[in-house]
N, C-alpha and C positions, 0 to 999 in steps of 0.2 A: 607409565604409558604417557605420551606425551601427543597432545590434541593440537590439532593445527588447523585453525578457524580462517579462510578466506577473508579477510576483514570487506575487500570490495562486497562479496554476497553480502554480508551482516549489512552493510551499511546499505545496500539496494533494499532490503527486506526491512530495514527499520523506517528507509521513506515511504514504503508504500503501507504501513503500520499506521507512519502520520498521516496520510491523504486520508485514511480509514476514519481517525479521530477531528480532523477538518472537516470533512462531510459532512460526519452526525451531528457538529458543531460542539462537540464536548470537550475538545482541547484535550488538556493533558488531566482532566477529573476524570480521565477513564487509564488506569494505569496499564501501561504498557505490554506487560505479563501477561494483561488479559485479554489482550487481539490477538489473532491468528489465524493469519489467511489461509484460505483450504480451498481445494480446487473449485471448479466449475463456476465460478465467482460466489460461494461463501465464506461468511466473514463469521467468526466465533468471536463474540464480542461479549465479556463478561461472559454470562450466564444464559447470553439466548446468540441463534443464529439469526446475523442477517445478510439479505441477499446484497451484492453490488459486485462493480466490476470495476480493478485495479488497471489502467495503463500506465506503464512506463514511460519517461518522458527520452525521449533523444536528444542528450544536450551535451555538447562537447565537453572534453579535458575529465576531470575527476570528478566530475559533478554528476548527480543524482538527481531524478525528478518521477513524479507517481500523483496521477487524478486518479480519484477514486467516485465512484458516479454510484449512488445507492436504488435500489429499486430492482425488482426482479423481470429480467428480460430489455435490461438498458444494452443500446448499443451505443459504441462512445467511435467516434473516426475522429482521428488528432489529426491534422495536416499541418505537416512543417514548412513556415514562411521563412524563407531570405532574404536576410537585409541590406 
């Protein structure tokens, strides 16, 4: 059987993983494995859930971008400036 993984999604899903671990400010001492974004803005982090909310960045060509704002009942508005 042969799996065939989207790499754009993987890689949308691993930046908004890192916005998760820049937040808490834990960097990369919270191993990867162990986030997992789940809807309604919970975060499975480790061993407990926390509350926040991911936006996606809008930024041209192949590139990827993801704020993750922690706290229950954040509302986050991004507004795109042109330069």
């Amino acid at each position: 059987m042969k799996i065939v993984v989207d790499t754009g999604d993987l890689l949308k899903y691993w930046v908004k993983k890192e916005s998760v671990v820049k937040a808490t400010g834990d960097g990369l001492l919270m191993p990867m494995n162990q986030i997992n974004i789940q809807e309604r803005g919970l975060i499975k982090y480790g061993d407990k859930v926390i509350d926040g909310q991911i936006c996606p960045l809008d930024v041209e060509g192949n590139y990827f971008g993801a704020v993750c704002v922690l706290g229950k009942g954040k509302i986050v508005q991004l507004i795109k400036v042109e330069i």
